[in-house]
N, C-alpha and C positions, 0 to 999 in steps of 0.2 A: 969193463963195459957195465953200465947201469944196469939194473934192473929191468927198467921200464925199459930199455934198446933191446935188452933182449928180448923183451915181450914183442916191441914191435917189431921186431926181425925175427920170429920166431917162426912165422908162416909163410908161406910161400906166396900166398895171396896179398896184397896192398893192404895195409893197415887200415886204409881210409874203406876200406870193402869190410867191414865186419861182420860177416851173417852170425854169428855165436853170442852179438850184445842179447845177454840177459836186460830185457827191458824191464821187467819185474822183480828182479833180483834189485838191479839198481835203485827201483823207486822204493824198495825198502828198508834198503840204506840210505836211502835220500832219505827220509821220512828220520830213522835214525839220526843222522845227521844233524837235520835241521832242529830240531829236540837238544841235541849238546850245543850246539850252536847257538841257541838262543835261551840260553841261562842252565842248560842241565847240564854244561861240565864242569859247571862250578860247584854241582854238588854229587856227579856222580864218581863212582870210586876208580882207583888205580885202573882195576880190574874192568870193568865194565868201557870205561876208555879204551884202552886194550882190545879189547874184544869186538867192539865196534869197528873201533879201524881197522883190523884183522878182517873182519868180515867185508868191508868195504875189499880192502886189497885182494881177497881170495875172486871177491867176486869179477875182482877188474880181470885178474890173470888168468882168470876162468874165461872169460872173452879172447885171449890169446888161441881158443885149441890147442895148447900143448901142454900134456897132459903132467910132464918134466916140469915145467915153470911151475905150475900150481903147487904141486908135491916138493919142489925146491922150497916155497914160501911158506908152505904150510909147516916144514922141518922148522926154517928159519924161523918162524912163530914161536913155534913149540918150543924152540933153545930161549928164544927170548922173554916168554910168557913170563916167567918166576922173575928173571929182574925186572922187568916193566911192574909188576904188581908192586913190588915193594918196593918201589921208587916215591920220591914224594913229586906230585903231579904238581906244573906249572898251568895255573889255570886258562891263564890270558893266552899261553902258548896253546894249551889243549883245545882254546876256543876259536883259535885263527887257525887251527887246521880243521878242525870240523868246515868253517867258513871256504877254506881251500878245497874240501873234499865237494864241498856243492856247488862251487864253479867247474870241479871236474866234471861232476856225475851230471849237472847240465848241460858241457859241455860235448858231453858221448850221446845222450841222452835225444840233443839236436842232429846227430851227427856231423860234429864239427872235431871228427879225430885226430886231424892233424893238429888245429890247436890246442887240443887236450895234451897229444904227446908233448907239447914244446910245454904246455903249463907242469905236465909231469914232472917235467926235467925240474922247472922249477922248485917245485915244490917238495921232491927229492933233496935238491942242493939244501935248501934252506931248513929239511928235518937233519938232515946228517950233520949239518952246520949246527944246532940248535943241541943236538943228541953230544957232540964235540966238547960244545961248552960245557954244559954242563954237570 
């Protein structure tokens, strides 16, 4: 099972009912976002990449209430932190998911969560695909 399925299975409540959307949290990662998006992950580091999207994803699973998912992700981070820095960063890739990350974060942001989870799904398939190749 995904990720993102367990996040949305994770609650008892319907997914599309969210009362835990950090709408602040979100807008500044959205704000983040849009900044690597439009020419700053061409020049920002491993690290900083990294840590951006990290912060995006804590925040999304933080919107799950479960307190398990978060702390699953946040391990999973922390295992992956050291190779992700020293990796050599694909710019063009690192700059279509920033672009990915802000048709999510508007797409929660409208509350339109059901098509955020199906773009999840996407956009899951296509990092794991991407992370494969390479």
């Amino acid at each position: 099972m995904s990720a993102w399925m367990m996040l949305r299975n994770s609650s008892p409540a319907k997914w599309t009912d969210v009362p835990l959307l950090d709408r602040e949290a979100l807008l500044r990662c959205r704000a983040e976002q849009e900044a690597l998006a439009t020419g700053g992950a061409r020049t920002a580091s491993a690290a900083a990449l990294f840590d951006a999207n990290s912060r995006l994803h804590e925040t999304i699973a933080a919107c799950s209430g479960n307190a398990f998912i978060l702390e699953g992700l946040r391990r999973l981070d922390r295992l992956r932190r050291l190779k992700e820095y020293r990796k050599a960063v694909d710019r063009d890739q690192a700059e279509r998911r920033c672009r990915e990350h802000l048709t999510l974060i508007d797409m929660l942001l409208a509350g339109q969560q059901e098509a955020a989870a199906d773009f999840m799904r996407l956009h899951l398939r296509n990092a794991v695909r991407e992370k494969s190749d390479s």
